[in-house]
C-alpha positions in Angstrom: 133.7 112.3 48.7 130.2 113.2 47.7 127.0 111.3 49.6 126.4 110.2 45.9 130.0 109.0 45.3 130.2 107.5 48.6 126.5 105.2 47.7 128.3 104.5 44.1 131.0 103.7 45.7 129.3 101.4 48.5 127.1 99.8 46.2 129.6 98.7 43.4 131.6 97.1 46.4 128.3 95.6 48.1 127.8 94.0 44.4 131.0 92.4 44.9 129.9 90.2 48.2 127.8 87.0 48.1 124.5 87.4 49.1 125.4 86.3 52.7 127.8 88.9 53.6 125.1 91.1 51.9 123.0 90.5 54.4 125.4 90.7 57.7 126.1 94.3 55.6 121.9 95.6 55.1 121.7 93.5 58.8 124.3 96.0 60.4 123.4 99.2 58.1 119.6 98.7 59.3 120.6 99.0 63.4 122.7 102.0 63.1 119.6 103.4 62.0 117.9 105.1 65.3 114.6 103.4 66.3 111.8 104.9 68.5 110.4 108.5 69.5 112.0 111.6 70.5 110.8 112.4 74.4 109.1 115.4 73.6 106.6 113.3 71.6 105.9 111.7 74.6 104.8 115.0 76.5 101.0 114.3 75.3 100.8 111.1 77.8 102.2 113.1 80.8 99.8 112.6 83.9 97.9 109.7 81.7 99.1 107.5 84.8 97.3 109.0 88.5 100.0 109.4 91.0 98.8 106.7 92.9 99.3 103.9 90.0 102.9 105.8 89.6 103.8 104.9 93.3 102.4 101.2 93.2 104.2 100.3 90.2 107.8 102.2 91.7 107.6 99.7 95.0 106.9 96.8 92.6 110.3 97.5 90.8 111.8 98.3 94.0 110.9 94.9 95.2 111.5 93.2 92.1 114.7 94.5 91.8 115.3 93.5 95.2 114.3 90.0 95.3 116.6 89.5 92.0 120.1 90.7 93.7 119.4 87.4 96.1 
């Protein structure tokens, strides 16, 4: 099947639903969709955070994560 006989194909059946079952449909299409930034993107902000702020906030998860297995 061609992309463009595949969306002729998925729309003539999408017509086909109520508008409810539309909507789970465009609901579910929409999240296989990928969502945020690649990594390297975030390269620019690399050393944005001094090394000292880095360490605070580690021990804070540490602990956090500590206090919430009790």
């Amino acid at each position: 099947m061609t992309t463009t006989s595949i969306k002729e194909t998925f729309i003539s059946q999408l017509d086909e639903l109520s508008p409810a079952l539309q909507l789970s449909v465009f609901n579910f299409a929409k999240a296989l969709i990928p969502k945020g930034v690649t990594g390297k993107s975030l390269l620019r902000f690399e050393g944005a955070i001094p090394t000292d702020d880095l360490e605070i906030m580690a021990k804070a998860i540490e602990e956090s994560l500590r206090v919430e297995k009790w």
